[in-house]
C-alpha positions in Angstrom: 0.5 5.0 42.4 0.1 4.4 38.5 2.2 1.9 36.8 3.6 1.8 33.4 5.1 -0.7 30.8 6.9 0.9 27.7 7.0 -1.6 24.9 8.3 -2.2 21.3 6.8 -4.8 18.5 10.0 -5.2 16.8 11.1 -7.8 13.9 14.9 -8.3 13.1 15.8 -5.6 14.7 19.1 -7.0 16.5 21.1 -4.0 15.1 19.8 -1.5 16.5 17.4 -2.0 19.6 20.1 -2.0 21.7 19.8 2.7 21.8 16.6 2.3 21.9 15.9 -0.2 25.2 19.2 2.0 26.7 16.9 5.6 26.4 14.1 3.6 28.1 16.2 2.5 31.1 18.1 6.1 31.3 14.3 7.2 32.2 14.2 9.9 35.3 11.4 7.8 36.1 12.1 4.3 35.0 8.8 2.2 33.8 7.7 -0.4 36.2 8.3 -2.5 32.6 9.8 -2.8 30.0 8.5 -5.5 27.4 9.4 -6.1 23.9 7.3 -8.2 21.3 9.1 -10.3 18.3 6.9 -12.1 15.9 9.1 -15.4 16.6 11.5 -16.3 19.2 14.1 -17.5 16.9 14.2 -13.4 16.0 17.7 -12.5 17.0 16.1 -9.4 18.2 14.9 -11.5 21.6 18.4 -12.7 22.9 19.7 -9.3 22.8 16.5 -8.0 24.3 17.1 -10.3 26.7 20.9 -9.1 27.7 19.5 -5.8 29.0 17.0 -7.7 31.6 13.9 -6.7 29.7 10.6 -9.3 29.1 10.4 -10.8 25.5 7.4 -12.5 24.4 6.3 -14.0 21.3 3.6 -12.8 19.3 3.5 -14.7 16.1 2.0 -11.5 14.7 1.6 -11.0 11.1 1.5 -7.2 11.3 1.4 -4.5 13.8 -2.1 -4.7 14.3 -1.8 -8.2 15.6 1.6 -7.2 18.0 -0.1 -4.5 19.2 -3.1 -6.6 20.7 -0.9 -9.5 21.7 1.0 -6.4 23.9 -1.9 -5.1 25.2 -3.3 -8.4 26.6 0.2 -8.9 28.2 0.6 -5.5 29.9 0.1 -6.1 34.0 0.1 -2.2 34.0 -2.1 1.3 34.3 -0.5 3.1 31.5 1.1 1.2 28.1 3.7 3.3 25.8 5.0 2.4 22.2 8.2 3.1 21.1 9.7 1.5 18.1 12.8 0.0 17.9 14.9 2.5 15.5 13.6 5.7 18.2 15.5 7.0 20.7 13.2 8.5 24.1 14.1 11.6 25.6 15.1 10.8 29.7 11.8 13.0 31.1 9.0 10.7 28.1 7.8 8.4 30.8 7.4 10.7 33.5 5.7 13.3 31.3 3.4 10.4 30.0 2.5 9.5 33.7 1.9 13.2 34.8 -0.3 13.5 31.7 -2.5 10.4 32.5 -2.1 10.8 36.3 -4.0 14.5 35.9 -6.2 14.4 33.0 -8.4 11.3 33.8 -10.4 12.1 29.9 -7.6 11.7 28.1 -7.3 8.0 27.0 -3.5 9.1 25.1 -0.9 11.0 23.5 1.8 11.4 21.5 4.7 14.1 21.4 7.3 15.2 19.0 9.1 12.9 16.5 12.8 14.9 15.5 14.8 13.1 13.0 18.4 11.3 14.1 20.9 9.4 12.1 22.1 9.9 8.1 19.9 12.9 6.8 19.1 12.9 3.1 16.3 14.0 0.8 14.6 10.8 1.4 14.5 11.2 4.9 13.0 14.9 4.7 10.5 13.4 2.7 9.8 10.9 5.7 9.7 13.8 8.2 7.4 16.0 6.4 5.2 13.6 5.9 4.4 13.1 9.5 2.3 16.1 10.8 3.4 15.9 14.5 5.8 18.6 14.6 3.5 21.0 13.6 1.5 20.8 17.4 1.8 22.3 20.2 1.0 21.1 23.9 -3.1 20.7 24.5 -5.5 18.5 22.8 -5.0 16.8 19.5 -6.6 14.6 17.2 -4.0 11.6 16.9 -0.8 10.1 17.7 2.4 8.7 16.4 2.5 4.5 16.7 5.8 5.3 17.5 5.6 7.4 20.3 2.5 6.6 21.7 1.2 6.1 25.2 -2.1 5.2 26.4 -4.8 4.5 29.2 -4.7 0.5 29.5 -8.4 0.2 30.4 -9.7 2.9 27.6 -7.6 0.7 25.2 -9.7 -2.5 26.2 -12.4 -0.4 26.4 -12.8 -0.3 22.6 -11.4 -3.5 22.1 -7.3 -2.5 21.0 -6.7 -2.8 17.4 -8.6 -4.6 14.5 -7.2 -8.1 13.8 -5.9 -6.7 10.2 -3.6 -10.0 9.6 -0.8 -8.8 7.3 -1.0 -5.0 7.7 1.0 -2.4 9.5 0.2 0.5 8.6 -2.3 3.5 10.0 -2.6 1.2 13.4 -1.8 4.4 14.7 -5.3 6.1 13.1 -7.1 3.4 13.7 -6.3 3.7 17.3 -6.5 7.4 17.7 -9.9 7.3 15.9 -11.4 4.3 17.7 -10.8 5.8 21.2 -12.2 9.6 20.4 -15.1 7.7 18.7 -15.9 6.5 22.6 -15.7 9.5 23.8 -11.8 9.8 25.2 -9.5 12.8 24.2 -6.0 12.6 22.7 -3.1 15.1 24.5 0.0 16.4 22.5 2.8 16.9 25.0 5.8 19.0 23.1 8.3 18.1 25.8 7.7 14.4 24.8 10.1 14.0 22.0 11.3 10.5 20.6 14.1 10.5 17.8 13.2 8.4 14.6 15.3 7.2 11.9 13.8 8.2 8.9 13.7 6.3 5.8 17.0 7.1 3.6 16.8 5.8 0.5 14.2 7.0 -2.1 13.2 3.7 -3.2 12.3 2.7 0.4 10.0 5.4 1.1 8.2 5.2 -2.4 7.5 1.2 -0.9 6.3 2.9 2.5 3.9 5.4 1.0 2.5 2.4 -1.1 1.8 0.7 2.0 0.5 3.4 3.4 -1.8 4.2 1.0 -2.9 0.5 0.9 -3.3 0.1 4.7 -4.8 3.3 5.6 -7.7 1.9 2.9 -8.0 -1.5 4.2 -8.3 -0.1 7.6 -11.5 2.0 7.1 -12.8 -0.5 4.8 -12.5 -3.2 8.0 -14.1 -0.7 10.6 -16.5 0.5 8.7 -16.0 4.0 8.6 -17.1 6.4 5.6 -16.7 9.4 7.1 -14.6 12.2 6.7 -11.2 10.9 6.1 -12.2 7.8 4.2 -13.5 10.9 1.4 -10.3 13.0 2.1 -8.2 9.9 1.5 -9.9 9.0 -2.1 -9.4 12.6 -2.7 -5.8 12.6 -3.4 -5.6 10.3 -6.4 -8.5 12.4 -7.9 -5.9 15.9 -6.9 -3.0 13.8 -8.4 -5.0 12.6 -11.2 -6.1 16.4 -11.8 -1.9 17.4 -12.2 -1.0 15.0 -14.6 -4.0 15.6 -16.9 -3.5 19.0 -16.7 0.2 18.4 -17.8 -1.6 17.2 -21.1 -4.3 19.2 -21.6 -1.8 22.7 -21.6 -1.0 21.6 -24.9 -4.5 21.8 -26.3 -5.4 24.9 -24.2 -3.3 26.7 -22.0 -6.3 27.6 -19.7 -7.8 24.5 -19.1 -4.2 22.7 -18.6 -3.6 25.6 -16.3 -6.7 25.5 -14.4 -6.8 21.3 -13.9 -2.4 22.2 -12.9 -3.3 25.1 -10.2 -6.6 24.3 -9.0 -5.0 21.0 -7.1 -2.1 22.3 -5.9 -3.8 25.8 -4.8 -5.9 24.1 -3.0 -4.0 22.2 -1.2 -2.0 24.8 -0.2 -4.3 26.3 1.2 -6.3 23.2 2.9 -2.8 23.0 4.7 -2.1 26.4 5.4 -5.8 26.6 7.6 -4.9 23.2 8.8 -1.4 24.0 10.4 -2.2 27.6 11.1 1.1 29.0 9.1 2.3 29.3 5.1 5.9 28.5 6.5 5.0 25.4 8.3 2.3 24.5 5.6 4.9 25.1 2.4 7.4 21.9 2.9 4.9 19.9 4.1 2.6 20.5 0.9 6.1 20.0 -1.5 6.6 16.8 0.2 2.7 15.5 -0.3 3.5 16.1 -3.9 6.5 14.4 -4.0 4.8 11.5 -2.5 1.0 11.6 -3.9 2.0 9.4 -6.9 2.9 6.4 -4.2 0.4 7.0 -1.9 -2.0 6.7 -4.5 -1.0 4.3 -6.2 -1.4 2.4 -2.7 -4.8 3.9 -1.6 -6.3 2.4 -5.3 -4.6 -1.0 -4.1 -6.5 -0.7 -1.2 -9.9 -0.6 -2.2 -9.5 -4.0 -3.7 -7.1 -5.6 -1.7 -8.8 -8.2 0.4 -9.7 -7.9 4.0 -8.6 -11.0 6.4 -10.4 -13.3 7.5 -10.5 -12.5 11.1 -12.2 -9.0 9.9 -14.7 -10.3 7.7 -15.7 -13.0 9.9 
């Protein structure tokens, strides 16, 4: 009979972990854990952690990189979800997860669908949009959500967890998905297994999160030493956003030109997302929100290719 542990790398999160660890234990089938990682034990987050009976250890993680290893090496189970703290599980995720592992003994992990919950504003549509998760449909897939993730324990020490990336939080998630189909393991997209996120509400929030997204995403393949596909796709997009605001200049000297640097980007985009999600009407917000959100994001991957790696990386 396989066992599971659902966990959740939290940091101050004393306000609100409390829905969160309550969806796990309303579970039609209940994990044979549930653990949850703080970066220090003086983290409020721990005592209430600790009034609903689940395990809280100390990770003294600077990042989710870090937390996510220091969970792994802790986990006495077959299977190992990630929720985060803010999400809210739906009662069948665990049982779905286990069925999913149980039957398809090539697939190393999944991921399912990621609906928004709590105060919706423009900011948080933005949030949503961004994530491409919605857009699949039950089968095979090519990534998953860090925060609605589950996994095979031994294919995640199989390629060694996640990089040490001191400091950085961000695309663990790719890094994971990519690490384990580069071995040879698939990725499954179960529909059914939805977990409700709080999206990012305030505009000055998300612009900080698409920095560090850009940044980390960067540093990430930088560390690994991948130069393959994505790495060009990803210093693509300040080249496409560097393309629009040129082109807002160069209409003045010739209508053409500025036209043609203006459309080429954005029509091409359009239509890289269009193939990419199989629809114009799922493709269309999606591409508005990219947009919206290339000038951070790029800003962040350019931050990226200089930043620093750690120490732990490098060495």
């Amino acid at each position: 009979m396989s066992t599971m542990t659902v966990a959740i790398c939290a940091r101050r999160a004393e306000g609100i972990i409390g829905r969160c660890l309550e969806s796990i234990q309303r579970q039609t089938c209940p994990p044979e854990e549930i653990l949850v990682a703080v970066d220090d034990l003086s983290d409020p987050t721990a005592d209430v952690a600790r009034s609903y009976g689940v395990r809280v250890i100390e990770s003294r993680a600077r990042g989710l990189y870090e937390a996510r290893n220091v969970v792994l090496n802790s986990c006495r189970t077959d299977y190992l979800g990630f929720v985060d703290a803010d999400c809210i599980m739906t009662p069948k995720w665990v049982e779905l997860a286990k069925t999913v592992l149980d039957s398809k003994p090539d697939v190393a992990g999944g991921t399912g669908r990621h609906p928004p919950t709590g105060e919706r504003t423009f900011a948080s549509w933005l949030h949503h949009m961004w994530f491409v998760v919605e857009t699949r449909k039950t089968g095979e897939t090519d990534g998953v959500i860090g925060g609605n993730s589950f996994f095979r324990v031994s294919a995640l020490r199989a390629v060694n967890g996640w990089l040490p990336l001191s400091g950085h939080s961000a695309a663990e998630d790719v890094y994971i998905s990519l690490a384990l189909r580069k071995k040879g393991y698939k990725l499954w997209f179960e529909s059914d297994m939805q977990v409700e996120h709080h999206y990012e509400t305030h505009l000055r929030g998300l612009w900080r999160k698409a920095v560090m997204m850009g940044k980390d995403i960067v540093v990430m393949m930088r560390a690994a030493g991948w130069r393959e596909g994505l790495w060009w796709y990803t210093l693509l997009i300040p080249v496409m956003a560097l393309m629009l605001f040129l082109g807002f200049f160069l209409v003045f000297l010739s209508a053409f030109l500025g036209g043609v640097f203006i459309g080429f980007p954005l029509l091409l985009s359009l239509l890289f997302l269009t193939v990419k999600f199989g629809s114009f009407r799922t493709a269309l917000p999606r591409w508005a929100a990219r947009w919206i959100l290339i000038w951070p994001y790029s800003w962040g991957i350019l931050k990226g290719l200089f930043a620093p790696l750690p120490l732990k990386v490098r060495s």
